[in-house]
N, C-alpha and C positions, 0 to 999 in steps of 0.2 A: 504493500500500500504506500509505503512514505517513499518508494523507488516509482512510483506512478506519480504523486502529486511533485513530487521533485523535478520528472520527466514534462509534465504540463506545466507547472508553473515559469521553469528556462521556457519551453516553448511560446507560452503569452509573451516573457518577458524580451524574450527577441522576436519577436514577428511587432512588441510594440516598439523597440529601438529602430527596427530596420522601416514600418511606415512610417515613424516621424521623418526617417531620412530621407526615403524616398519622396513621400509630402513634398518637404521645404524643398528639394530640387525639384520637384517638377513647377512645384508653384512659385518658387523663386526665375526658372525659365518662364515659363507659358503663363501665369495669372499675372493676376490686376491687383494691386495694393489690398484692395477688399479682400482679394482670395488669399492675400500673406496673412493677412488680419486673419480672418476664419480659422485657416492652418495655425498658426501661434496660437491662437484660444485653444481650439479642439486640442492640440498637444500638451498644453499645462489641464484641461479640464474640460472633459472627462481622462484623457493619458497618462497624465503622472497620477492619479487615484487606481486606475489599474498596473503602472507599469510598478508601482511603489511597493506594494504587495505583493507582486509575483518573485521580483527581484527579494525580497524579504524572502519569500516561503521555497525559494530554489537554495539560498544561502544556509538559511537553517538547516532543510534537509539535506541538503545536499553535507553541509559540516556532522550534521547526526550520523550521514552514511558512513563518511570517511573516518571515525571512529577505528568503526570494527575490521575498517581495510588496511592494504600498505600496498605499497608500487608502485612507480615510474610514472603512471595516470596517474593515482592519487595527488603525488605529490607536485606531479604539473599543477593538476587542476589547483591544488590549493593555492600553487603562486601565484595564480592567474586572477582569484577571487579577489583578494584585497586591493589588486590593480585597477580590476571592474568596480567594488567599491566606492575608490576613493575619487576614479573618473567619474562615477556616477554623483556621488554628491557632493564635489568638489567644482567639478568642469559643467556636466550636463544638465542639472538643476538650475543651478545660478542660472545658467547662457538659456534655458528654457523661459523661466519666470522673467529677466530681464527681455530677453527677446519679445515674450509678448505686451509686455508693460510698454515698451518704444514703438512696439506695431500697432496697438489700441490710441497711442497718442499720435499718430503718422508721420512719428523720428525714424523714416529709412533713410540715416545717414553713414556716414564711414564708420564710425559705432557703431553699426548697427550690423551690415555688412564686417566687421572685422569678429566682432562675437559671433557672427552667422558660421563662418568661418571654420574658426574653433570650434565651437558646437556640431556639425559637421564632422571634423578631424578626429572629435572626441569620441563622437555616434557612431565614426567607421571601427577607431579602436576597440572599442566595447565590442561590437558587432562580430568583428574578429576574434577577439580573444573566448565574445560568448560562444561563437561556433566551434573552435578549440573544442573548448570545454566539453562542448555536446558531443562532438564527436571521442574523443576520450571515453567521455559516460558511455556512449554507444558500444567501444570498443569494450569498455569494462562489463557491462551487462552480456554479451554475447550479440549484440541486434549489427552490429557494422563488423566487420572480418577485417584481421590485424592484418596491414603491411605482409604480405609474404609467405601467408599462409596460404594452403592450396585449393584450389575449387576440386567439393567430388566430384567425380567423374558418375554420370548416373547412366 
């Protein structure tokens, strides 16, 4: 059970990372200042209420699991987390809430654009490293086949 909700909870948690990125670039290309607007809102609320929680209930479980493990995966994974952490509520929060706070008042200026930026660079890191991770998990559960192993022959 807590290898299921661990397994969903990274899942929301990066499917919600990777729409807000895709979002701000499509709408930072092709929309209209209104449609930044809309995207910056939609991101901090309703998204940070879902991505806040997922990221919480992947971290717990996921540290409950690594408990009772040891290995090469584990202990990737574990460096990985506090990096994801500390981008998360160090880099991505701030540049989320500030982001729409300047897009609600219609400051799309070099501020605004340079924290878009970062926020971006931050979202691809996360992004990356949460894939990492999943794929790890995958390999540690049985569900992804390790590097080198052989396919049966049927």
């Amino acid at each position: 059970m807590k290898t299921k909700l661990h397994l969903a909870a990274a899942v929301v948690a990066t499917l919600c990372i990777a729409s807000f990125f895709i979002s701000t670039i499509l709408v930072e290309l092709f929309g209209s200042s209104a449609s930044i607007i809309t995207v910056k809102h939609y991101i901090v609320s309703p998204g940070l209420f879902i991505l806040i929680p997922a990221l919480a209930i992947t971290g717990s479980t996921g540290f409950a699991s690594a408990k009772n493990r040891k290995g090469r995966l584990v202990d990737a994974k574990l460096k990985r987390m506090p990096i994801i952490a500390a981008n998360g509520l160090l880099v991505l929060l701030p540049c989320a809430l500030f982001l729409n706070q300047w897009a609600a008042a219609g400051e799309f200026d070099n501020k605004f654009y340079a924290v878009q930026a970062l926020e971006l660079l931050a979202g691809l890191a996360n992004l990356i490293l949460m894939s990492m991770n999943m794929r790890d998990g995958l390999k540690m559960t049985g569900r992804f086949r390790r590097q080198g192993s052989k396919v049966p022959r049927v």
